[in-house]
VOGU-3710 file (C-alpha; in Angstrom, 3 decimals, decimal comma):
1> xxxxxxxxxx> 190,825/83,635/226,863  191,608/83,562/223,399  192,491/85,749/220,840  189,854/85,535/217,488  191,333/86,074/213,871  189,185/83,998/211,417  190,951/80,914/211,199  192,653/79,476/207,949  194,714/76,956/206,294  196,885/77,189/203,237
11> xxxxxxxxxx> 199,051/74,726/201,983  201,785/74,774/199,879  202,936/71,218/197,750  205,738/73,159/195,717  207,157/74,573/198,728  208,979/71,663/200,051  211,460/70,990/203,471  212,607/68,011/202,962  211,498/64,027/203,079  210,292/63,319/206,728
21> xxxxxxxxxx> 213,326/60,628/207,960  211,724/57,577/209,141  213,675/57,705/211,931  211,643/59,994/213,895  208,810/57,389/215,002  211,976/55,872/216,567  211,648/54,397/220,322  213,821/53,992/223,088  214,118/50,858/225,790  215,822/51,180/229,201
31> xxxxxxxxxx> 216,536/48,894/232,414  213,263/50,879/234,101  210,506/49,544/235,490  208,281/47,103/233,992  210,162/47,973/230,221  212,550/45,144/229,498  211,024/42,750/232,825  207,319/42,635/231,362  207,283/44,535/228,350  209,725/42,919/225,761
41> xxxxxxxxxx> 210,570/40,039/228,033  207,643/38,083/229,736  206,966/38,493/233,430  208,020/36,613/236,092  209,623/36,163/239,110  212,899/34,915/237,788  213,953/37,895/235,938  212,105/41,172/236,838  214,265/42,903/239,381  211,712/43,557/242,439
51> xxxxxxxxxx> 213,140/45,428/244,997  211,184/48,704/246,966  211,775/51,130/245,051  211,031/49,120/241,895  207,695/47,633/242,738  205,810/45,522/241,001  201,812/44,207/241,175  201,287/40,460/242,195  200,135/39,701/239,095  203,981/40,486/237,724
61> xxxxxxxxxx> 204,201/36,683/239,084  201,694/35,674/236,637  203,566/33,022/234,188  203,068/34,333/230,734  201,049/32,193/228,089  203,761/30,245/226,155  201,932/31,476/223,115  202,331/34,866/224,245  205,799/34,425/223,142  208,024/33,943/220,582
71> xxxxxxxxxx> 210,097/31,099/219,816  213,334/33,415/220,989  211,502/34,195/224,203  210,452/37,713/223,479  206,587/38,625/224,187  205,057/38,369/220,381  202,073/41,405/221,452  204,267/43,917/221,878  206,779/43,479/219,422  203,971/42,957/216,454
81> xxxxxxxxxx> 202,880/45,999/217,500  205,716/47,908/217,456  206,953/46,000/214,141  203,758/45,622/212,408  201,289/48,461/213,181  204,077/51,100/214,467  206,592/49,971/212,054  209,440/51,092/214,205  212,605/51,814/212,431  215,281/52,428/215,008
91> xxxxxxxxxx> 215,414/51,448/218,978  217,767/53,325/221,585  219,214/51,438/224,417  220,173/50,795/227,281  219,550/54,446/228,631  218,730/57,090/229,713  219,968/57,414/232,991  220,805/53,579/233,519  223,329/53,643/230,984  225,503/55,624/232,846
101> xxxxxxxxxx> 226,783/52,831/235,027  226,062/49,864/232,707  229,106/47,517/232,968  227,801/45,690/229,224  230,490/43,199/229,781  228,051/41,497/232,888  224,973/40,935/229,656  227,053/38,488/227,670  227,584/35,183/227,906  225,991/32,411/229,973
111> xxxxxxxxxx> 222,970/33,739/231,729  223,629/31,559/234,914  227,024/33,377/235,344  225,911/37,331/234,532  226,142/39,151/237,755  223,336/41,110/239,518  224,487/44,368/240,228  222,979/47,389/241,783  220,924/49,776/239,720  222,056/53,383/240,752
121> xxxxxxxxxx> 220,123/55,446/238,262  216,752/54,262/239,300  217,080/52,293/242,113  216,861/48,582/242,778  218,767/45,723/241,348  219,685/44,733/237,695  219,532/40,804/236,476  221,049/41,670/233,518  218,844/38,889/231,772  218,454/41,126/229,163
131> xxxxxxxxxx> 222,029/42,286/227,696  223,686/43,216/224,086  223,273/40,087/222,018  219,357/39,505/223,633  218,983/43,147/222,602  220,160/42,523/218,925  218,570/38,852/218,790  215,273/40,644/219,793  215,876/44,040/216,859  216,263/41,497/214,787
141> xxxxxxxxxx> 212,931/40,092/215,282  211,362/42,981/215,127  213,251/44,527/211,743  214,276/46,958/213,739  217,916/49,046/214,035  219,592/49,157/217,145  221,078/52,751/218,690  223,299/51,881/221,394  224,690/54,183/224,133  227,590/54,241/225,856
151> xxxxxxxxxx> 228,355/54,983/229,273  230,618/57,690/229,524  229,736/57,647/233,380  231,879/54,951/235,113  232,576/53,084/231,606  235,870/53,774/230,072  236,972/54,565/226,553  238,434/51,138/226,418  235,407/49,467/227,533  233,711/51,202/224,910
161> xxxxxxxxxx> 236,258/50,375/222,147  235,760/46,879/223,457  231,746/46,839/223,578  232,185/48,080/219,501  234,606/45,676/218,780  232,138/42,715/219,704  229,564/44,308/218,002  231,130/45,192/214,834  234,291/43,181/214,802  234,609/40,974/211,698
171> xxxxxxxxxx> 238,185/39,843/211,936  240,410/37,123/214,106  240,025/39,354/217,484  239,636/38,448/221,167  236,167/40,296/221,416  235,085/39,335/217,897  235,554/35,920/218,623  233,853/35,969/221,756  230,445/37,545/220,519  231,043/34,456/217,770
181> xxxxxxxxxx> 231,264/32,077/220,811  228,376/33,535/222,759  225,888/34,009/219,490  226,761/31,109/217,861  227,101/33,301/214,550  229,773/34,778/212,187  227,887/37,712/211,054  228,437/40,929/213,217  225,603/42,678/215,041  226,411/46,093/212,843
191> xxxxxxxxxx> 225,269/48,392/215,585  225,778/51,740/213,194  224,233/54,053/215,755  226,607/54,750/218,910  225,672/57,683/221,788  228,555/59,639/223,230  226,597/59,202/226,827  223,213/60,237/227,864  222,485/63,749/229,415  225,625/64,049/230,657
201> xxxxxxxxxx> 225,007/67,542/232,173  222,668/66,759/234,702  223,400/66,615/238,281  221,331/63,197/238,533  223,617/60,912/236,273  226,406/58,872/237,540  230,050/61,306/236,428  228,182/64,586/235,826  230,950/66,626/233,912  231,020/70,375/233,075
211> xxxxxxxxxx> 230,511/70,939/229,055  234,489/71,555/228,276  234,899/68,465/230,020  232,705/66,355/228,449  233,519/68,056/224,957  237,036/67,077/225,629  236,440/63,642/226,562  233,905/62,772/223,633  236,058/64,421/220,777  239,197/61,712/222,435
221> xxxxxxxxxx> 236,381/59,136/222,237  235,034/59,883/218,613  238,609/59,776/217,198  239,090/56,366/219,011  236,295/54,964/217,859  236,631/55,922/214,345  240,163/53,951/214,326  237,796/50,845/215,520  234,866/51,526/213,052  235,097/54,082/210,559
231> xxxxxxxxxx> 231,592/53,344/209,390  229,712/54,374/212,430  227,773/57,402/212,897  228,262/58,858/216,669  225,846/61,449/218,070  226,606/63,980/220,789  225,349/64,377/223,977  223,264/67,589/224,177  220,789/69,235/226,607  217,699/70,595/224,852
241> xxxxxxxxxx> 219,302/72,740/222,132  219,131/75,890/223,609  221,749/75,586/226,574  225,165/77,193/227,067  225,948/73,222/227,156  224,777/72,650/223,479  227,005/75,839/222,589  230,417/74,802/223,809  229,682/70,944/222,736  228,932/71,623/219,372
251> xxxxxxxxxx> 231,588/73,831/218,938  233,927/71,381/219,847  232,409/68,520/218,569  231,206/69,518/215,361  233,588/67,665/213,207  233,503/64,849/214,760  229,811/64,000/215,297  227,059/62,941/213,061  223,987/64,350/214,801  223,957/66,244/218,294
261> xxxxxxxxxx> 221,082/64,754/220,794  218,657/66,804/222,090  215,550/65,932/225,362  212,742/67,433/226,415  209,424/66,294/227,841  206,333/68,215/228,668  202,583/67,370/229,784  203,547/68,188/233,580  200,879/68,514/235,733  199,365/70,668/238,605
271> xxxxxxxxxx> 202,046/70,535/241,241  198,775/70,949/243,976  195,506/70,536/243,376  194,885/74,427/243,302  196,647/74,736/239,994  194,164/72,121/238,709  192,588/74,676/236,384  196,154/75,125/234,339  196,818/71,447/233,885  194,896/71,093/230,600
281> xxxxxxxxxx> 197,028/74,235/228,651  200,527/72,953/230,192  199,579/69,471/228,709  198,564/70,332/225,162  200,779/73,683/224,297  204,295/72,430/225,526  205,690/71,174/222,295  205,686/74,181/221,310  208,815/74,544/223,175  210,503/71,387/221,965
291> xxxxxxxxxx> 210,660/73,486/217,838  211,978/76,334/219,918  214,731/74,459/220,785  215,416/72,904/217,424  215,095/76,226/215,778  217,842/77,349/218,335  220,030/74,465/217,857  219,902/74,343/214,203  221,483/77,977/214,596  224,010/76,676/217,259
301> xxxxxxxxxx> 224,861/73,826/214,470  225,408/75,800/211,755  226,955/78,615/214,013  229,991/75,597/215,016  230,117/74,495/211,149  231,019/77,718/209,826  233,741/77,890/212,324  235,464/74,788/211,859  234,508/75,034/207,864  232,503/71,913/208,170
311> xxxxxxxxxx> 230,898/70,919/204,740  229,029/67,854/206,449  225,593/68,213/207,126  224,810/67,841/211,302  221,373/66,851/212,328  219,488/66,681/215,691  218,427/63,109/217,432  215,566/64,274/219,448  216,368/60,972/221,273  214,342/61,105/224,425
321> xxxxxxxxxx> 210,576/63,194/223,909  207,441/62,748/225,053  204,758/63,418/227,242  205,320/63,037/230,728  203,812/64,509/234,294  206,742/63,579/236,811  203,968/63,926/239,524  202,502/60,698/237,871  205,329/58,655/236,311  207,346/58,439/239,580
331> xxxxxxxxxx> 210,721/56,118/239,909  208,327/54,862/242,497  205,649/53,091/240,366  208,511/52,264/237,752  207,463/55,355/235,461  204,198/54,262/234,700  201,579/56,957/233,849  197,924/56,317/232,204  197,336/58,979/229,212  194,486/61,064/228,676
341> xxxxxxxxxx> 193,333/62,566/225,289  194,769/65,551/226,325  198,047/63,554/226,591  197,117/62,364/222,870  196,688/65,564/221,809  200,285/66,735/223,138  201,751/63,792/221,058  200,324/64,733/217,773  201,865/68,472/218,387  205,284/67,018/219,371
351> xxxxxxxxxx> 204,846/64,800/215,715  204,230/67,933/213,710  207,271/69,913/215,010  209,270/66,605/213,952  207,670/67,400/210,321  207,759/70,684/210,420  211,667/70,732/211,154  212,399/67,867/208,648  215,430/69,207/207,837  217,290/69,010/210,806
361> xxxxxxxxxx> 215,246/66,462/212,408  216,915/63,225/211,725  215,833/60,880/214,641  213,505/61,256/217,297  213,122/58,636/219,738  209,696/58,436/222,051  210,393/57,806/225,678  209,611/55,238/226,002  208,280/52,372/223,805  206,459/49,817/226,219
371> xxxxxxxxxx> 205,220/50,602/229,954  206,933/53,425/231,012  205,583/57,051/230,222  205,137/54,699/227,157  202,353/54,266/224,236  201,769/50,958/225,514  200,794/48,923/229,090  201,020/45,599/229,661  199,640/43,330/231,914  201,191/39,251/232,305
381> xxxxxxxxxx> 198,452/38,122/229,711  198,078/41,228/227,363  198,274/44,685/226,314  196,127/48,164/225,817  196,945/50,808/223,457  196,847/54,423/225,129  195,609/57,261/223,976  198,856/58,322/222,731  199,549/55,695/220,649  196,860/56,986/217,903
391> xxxxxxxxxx> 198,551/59,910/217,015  202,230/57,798/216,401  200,297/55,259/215,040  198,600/57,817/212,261  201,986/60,132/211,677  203,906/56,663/210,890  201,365/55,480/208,780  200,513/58,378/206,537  203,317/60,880/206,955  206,096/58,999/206,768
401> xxxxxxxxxx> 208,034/58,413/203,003  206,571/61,865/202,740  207,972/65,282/201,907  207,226/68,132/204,726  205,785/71,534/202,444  205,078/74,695/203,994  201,887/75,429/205,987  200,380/78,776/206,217  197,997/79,010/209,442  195,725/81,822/211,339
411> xxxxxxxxxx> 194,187/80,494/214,095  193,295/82,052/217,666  196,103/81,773/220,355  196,183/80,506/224,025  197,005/83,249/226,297  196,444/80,848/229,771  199,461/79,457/231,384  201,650/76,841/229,135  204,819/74,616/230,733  207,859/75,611/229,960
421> xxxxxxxxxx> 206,284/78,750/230,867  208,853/80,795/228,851  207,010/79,414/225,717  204,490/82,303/225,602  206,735/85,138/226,536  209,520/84,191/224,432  208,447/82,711/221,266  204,539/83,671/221,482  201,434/82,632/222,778  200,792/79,130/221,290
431> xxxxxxxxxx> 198,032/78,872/218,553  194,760/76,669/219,401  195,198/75,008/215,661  198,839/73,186/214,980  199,736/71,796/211,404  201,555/69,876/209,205  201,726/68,469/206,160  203,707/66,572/203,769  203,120/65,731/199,729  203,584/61,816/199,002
441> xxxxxxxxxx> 203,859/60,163/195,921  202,561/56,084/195,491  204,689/53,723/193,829  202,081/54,257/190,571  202,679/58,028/190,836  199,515/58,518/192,642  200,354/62,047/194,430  198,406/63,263/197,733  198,296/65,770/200,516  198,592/64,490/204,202
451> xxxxxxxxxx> 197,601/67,673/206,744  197,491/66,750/210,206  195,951/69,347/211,968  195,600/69,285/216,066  193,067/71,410/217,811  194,225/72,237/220,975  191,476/74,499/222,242  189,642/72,784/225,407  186,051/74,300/224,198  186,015/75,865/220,445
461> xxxxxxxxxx> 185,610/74,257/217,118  187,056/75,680/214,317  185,230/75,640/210,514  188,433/76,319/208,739  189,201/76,764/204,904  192,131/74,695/203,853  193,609/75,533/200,648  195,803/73,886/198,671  197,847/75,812/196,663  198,865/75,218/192,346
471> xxxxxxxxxx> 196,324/72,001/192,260  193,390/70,827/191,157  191,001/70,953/193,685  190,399/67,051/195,453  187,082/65,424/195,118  187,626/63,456/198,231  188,737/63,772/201,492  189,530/60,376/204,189  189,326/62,014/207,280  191,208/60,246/210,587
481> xxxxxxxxxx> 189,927/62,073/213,718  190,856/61,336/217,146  188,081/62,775/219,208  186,046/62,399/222,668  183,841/64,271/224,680  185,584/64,171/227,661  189,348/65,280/227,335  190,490/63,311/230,677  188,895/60,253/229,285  191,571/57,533/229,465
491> xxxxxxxxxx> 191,943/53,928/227,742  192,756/50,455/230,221  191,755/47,398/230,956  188,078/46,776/230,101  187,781/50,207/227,647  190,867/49,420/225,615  189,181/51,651/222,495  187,520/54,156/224,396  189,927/57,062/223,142  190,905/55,913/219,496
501> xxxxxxxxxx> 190,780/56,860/215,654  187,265/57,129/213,595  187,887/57,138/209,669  185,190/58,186/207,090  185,430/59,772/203,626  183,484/62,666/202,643  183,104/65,295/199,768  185,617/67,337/199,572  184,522/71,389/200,399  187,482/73,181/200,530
511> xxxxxxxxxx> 186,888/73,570/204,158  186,842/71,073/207,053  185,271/71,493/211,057  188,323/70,646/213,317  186,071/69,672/216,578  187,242/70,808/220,030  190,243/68,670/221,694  190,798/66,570/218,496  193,113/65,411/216,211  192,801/65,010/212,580
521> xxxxxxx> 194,727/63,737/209,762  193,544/64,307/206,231  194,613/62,675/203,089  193,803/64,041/199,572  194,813/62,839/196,398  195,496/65,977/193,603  196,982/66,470/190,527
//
């Protein structure tokens, strides 16, 4: 059941946020699965880390097609896709989870000598194959900028001091040197994005600590690491922004941090089949959530800063979102999980709250970026998109180098059952119609209107009037809808387009029809 105001769009160009940070169509890559083993590096049985409770097909034996690859070993589909079509900015590694016992000193050096160790986030065992400079060697490649995380688990602060050192190190020093040796390269990686550990909180990671504890320990790390590299910018380990733990961190922290890190996923599904009939609503209305929590932690930022007197701006790294049903993407099957379009149509919510809160949002980083709860699948031999790849793929294309302006929307609301389920209660029933928009100006001064707008009703089209407020009115609208009949259709092997983008270009009416389960993205030139 739905409430039924007469729906309706305003826009407003002069009424501007701030320019949408490329950073948020970040990704993220960790020891999991099939990520690094068969999604940036090819398959095989000499470096993907079978063991029971890290399973892999019997194709995963499958010797990848040498032109497959490039000439640094890294597979060439998924990094052109991720470099080319998503243009990628920014990549977060190791972890997540496995970062939290990562010993980074074992993924240096000779590859016959790096030791296998046990992996005791996930399970299994780690090759390390795949360590810092094969990491760098492969953003490098892909023009992308590395965020690396440190383990404030088992690691040390001077195993830390030690890991920046080799990365940044540019004089006559032990560690320095050795990256030089192992590289065969003078120039230093310039990692400028360091984490202060990963979800330190939670009772699953290796050295769990209580927030006062942590808050001590990262504010002794930060100070350290400035002495090391004064040009880095370090970002603190938070919860999901509206914790007691994001309180006491960020009042501690806040003058010694660049941005504060925030996670969330949603999309869970039915716990039991005879919850089936909620699945759909705690898919698609989550996100609303995730600019709950922003909204919260922006206060909780600005709450330490006036405290400590702290004239530098502190943004949020959303730096582990996405869509993800734990009763699907299991440690089990390595995290994999096939998307629906009602997956899609979480993904282009989760993208508007990133444009909506442009100015606090400074990085957000999808979890993850190739195979596991991930836009992309793999198989030995080739890759499909999934469904929510369209909506990244759309938001990076035409919403990024834009500036986020205020929306004004009416729409009907969702009064069924949403996951977190204190979304509803506490900040309102969701709306069936979501929205953003940003103004962007061409290099020849060419100015438009980008609105993405996400129907999130199962059944009801919406004929809404979008108006656009203090211009001319467009002549033309290009129209990018993401649309199918079925909202549990899926893409895979043999139907790789069967959920994807249709673009046309119509007349311009001052209204548009927003179909049932769809996403669309509208660009408009004005004046």
């Amino acid at each position: 059941m739905s409430a039924h105001p007469e729906p309706a769009l305003d826009v407003f160009p002069s009424a501007t946020i701030a320019p949408v940070s490329p950073l948020i169509f970040s990704g993220f890559l960790e020891h999991l699965g099939r990520c690094i083993y068969g999604g940036i590096l090819p398959a095989g049985h000499t470096n993907f880390p079978y063991t029971p409770r890290n399973p892999c097909s019997e194709d995963q034996f499958i010797e990848t097609p040498k032109e497959l690859l490039t000439e640094e070993g890294f597979r060439k589909d998924v990094l052109e896709v991720l470099r080319d079509e998503l243009g990628t900015p920014m990549v977060r590694w190791p972890g997540g989870n496995y970062v939290s016992s990562y010993k980074w000193k074992d993924g240096i050096g000779s590859l016959e000598e790096r030791k296998r160790r046990p992996e005791l986030a996930w399970g299994g065992e780690e090759s390390n194959l795949f360590g810092t400079d094969e990491f760098i060697a492969w953003c490098r490649v892909a023009r992308i900028e590395p965020y690396v995380v440190l383990n404030m688990g088992t690691g040390t602060l001077e195993e830390a001091l030690h890991w920046i050192e080799y990365c940044n190190g540019a004089g006559d020093t032990y560690y320095a040197n050795l990256r030089r040796k192992n590289t065969g390269k003078d120039e230093p990686h310039n990692v400028k994005y360091w984490g202060l550990g990963n979800e330190v909180w939670g009772e699953w990671q290796v050295g769990q600590q209580t927030a006062s504890a942590y808050a001590t320990k990262a504010r002794q790390w930060a100070h350290a690491i400035r002495l090391i590299d004064p040009t880095v910018k370090l970002v603190g380990c938070g919860e999901t922004g509206l914790n007691h733990w994001d309180g006491v961190v960020l009042d501690e922290l806040v003058d010694k941090v660049d941005l504060h890190s925030i996670h969330l996923y949603t999309g869970f599904g039915p716990r039991d089949r005879s919850q089936i009939d909620k699945e759909y609503g705690r898919a698609v209305y989550g996100p609303d959530a995730a600019e709950y929590s922003i909204e919260i932690c922006k206060g909780l930022i600005n709450k330490a800063r006036v405290a400590k007197t702290i004239s530098k701006p502190i943004t949020i790294a959303f730096d582990e979102y996405g869509v993800w049903d734990e009763t699907v993407g299991t440690p089990e099957n390595g995290l994999e999980q096939f998307y629906n379009l009602a997956d899609a149509l979480a993904m282009a919510s989760w993208l508007n709250v990133f444009v909506r809160q442009a100015d606090i949002v400074e990085m957000a980083c999808i979890a993850q970026s190739v195979n596991v709860i991930s836009p992309l699948i793999t198989s030995p031999t080739g890759l499909f998109r999934q469904t929510i790849y369209w909506p990244l793929y759309l938001f990076s294309r035409y919403m990024r180098g834009g500036v986020s302006i205020r929306v004004s929307l009416l729409s009907p609301t969702f009064a069924g059952e949403t996951l977190p389920q204190w979304v509803s209660s506490v900040k309102g029933q969701p709306k069936d119609l979501d929205a953003s928009a940003v103004l962007h100006t061409s290099e020849t001064g060419q100015k438009s209107v980008r609105i993405a707008v996400v129907n999130r009703s199962e059944h009801s089209a919406y004929t809404v009037p979008v108006r656009i407020a203090f211009v001319s009115a467009p002549k033309e609208v290009k129209a990018h809808e993401l649309w199918h009949e079925d909202v549990k259709e899926q893409n895979g092997w043999g139907k790789e387009n069967e959920v994807s983008v249709k673009t046309k270009r119509a007349a311009w009416t001052g209204k548009w029809t927003f179909r049932e389960h769809s996403f669309t993205l509208l660009v408009l030139d004005v004046v």
